[in-house]
C-alpha positions in Angstrom: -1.5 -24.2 -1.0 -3.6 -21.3 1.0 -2.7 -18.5 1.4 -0.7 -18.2 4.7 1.2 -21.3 4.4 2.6 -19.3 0.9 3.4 -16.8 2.9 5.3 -17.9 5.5 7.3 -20.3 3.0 8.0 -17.5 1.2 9.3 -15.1 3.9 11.4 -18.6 4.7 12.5 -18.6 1.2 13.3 -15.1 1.0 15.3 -14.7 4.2 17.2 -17.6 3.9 17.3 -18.5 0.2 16.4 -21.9 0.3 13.3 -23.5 -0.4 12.3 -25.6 2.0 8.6 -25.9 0.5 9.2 -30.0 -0.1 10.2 -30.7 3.3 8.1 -28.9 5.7 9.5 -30.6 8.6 13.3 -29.7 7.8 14.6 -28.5 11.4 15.3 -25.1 10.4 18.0 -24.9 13.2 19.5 -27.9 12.9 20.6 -27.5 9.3 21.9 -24.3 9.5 19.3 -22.5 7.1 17.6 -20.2 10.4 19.5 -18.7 13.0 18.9 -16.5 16.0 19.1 -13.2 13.7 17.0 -15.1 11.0 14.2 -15.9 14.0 14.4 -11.8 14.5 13.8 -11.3 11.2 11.0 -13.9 10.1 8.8 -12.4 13.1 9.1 -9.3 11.5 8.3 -10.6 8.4 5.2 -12.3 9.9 4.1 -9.3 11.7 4.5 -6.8 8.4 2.7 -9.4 5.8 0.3 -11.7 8.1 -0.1 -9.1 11.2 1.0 -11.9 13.8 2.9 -10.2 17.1 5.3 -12.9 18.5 7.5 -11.0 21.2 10.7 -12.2 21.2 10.5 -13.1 24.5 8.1 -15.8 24.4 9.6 -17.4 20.9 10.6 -21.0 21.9 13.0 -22.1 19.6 11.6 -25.6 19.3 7.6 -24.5 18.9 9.2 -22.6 15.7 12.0 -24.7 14.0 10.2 -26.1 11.5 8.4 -25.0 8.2 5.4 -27.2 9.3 5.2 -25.6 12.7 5.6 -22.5 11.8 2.7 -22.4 9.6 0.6 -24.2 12.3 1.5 -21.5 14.8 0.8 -18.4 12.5 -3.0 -20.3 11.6 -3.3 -20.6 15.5 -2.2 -16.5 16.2 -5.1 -15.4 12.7 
């Protein structure tokens, strides 16, 4: 597993508590595990441990909701 994908599944794991590592395209929204505080506070998380700066006001909700494209969008910001 590099490095970034690591980290961003464990800021998921960390802020939510579940381990979503075996299913990386588990809608985070849908299933209750990441919720509009939980967005807040994974960008922050991102922008402390990876340096990525998402505003909040361009985070679409459904470029970020799941594991998968998460990690796809913080390889595409490095």
């Amino acid at each position: 597993m590099d490095d970034t994908k690591s980290t961003v599944l464990s800021i998921l794991q960390d802020l939510t508590g579940e381990d979503v590592s075996s299913n990386m395209d588990t809608n985070l929204f849908e299933e209750g595990i990441l919720d509009s505080m939980g967005s807040v506070q994974l960008l922050l998380e991102l922008q402390n441990q990876l340096g990525i700066e998402v505003p909040v006001s361009e985070f679409e909700r459904s470029e970020w909701d799941t594991p998968a494209k998460i990690v796809a969008k913080v390889e595409n910001m490095q």
